[in-house]
N, C-alpha and C positions, 0 to 999 in steps of 0.2 A: 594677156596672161598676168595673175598676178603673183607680185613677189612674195619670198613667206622668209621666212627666219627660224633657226632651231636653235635658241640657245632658251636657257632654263630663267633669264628674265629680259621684260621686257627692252630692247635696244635704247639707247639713247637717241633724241629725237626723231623715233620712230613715226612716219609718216605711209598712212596706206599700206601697208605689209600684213601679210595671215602667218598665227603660229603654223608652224608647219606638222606641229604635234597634235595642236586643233583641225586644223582640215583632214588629218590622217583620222581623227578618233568618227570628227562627222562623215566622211564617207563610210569610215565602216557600219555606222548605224545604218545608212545606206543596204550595205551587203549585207545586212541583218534581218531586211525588212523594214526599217525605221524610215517616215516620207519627211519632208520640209514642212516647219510646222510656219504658221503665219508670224513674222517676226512683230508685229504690232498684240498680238497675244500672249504671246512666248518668247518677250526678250533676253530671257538668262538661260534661256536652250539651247544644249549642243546643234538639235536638230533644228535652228531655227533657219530661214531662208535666206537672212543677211549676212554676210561676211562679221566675226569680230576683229576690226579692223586696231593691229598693235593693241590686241589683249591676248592673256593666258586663259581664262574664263572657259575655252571651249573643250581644255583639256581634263574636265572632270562633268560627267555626268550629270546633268541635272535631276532633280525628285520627277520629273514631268517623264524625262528621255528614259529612267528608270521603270518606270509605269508601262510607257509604251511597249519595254522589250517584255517586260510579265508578262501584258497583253496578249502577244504574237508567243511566248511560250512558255 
């Protein structure tokens, strides 16, 4: 299981942890329709397949993760 953290910046010596406000936004893409995008293609995407591990980065939508949801509607 991994651990995550909710506070509004990143922890001090933050080691291995998921924001918790990022993995809530990427699952919902999830519930959206939105799949795991290849993270060697797409490494500044919510949707991408690898954890951001002690980053905020997940908690705003990328141009790419934008696209996808016009896509599907």
């Amino acid at each position: 299981m991994t651990k995550s953290f909710a506070t509004d910046s990143k922890p001090t010596n933050c080691i291995n942890l998921a924001d918790l406000e990022g993995v809530a936004r990427y699952e919902r893409g999830h519930t959206l329709g939105l799949g795991d995008l290849n993270t060697n293609n797409h490494p500044n995407l919510t949707m991408r397949e690898a954890a951001f591990d002690c980053s905020l980065e997940a908690r705003w939508l990328g141009k790419g993760d934008i696209k996808g949801l016009n896509d599907l509607y």
